[in-house]
C-alpha positions as CSV (number, residue, x, y, z in Angstrom):
1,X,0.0,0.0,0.0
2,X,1.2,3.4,-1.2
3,X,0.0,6.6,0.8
4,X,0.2,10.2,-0.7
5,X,-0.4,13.3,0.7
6,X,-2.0,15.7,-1.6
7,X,-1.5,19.1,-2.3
8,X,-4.1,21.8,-3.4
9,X,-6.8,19.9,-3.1
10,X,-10.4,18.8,-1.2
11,X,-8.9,15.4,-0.4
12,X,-5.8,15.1,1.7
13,X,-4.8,11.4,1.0
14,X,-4.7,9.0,-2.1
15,X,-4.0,5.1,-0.9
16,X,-3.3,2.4,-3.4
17,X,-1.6,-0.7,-4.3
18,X,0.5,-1.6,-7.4
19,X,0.6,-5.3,-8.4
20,X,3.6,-7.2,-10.0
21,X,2.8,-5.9,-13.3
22,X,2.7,-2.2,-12.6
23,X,-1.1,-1.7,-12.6
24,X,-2.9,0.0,-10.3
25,X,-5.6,-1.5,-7.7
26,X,-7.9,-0.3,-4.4
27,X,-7.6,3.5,-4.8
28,X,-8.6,5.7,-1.8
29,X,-9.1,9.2,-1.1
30,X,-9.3,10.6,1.9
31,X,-11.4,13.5,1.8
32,X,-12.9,15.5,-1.2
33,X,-16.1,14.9,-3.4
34,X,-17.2,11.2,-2.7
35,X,-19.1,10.3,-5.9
36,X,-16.7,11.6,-7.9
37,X,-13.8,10.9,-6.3
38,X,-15.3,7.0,-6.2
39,X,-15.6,7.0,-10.1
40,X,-12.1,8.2,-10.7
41,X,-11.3,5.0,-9.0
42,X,-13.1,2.8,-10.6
43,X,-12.2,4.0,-13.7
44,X,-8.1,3.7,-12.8
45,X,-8.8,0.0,-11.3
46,X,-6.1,-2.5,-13.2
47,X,-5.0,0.4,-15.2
48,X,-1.2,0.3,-16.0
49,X,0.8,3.4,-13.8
50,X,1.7,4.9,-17.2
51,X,-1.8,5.1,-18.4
52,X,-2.6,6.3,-15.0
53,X,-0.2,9.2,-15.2
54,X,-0.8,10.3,-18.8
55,X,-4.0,10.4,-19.3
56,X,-5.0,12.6,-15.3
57,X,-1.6,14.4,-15.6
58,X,-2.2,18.2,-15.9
59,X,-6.1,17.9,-15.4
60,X,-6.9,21.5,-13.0
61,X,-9.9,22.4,-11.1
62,X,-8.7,25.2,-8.4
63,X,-5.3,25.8,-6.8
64,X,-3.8,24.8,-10.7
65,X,-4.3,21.0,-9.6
66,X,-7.2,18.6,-9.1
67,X,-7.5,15.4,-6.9
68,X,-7.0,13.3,-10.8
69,X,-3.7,15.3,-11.4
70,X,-2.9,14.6,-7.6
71,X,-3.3,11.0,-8.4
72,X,-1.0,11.3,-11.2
73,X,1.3,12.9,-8.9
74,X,0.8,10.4,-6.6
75,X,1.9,7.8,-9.3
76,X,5.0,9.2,-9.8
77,X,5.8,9.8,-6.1
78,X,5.4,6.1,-5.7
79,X,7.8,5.8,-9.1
80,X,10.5,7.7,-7.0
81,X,10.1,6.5,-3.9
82,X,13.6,4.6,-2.8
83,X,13.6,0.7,-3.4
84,X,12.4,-1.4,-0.4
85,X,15.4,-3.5,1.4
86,X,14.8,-6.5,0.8
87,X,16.1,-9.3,3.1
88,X,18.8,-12.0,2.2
């Protein structure tokens, strides 16, 4: 699970997990406009982190962001996050 802390927007927290082949699964916000924010989820669910990115990238509502463009912020935090240690 990936937490993200949003920026400029209603919702203050985007949650989510990324599978084994980079796609994108149980998407969360914390905060913001609940139907809406529930179909941008649904509509993300399975979808590949690139596809995620580029296509809710650059979308603005107020503040020059929106919670979809925090998403696709979100995606890239998770991107550049360091690598997990993994145990030998």
């Amino acid at each position: 699970m990936f937490t993200y802390n949003t920026k400029g927007t209603c919702s203050r927290q985007i949650i989510f997990d990324v599978d084994a082949e980079n796609r994108i699964h149980n998407v969360k916000f914390i905060g913001g406009c609940g139907g809406n924010l529930q179909g941008i989820s649904r509509l993300v669910e399975g979808k590949t982190l690139d596809e995620v990115e580029g296509t809710l990238k650059g979308i603005k509502c107020r503040n020059n962001t929106s919670c979809p463009d925090q998403l696709a912020n979100a995606v890239k935090a998770y991107r550049e996050r360091e690598p997990k240690q993994t145990k030998l």
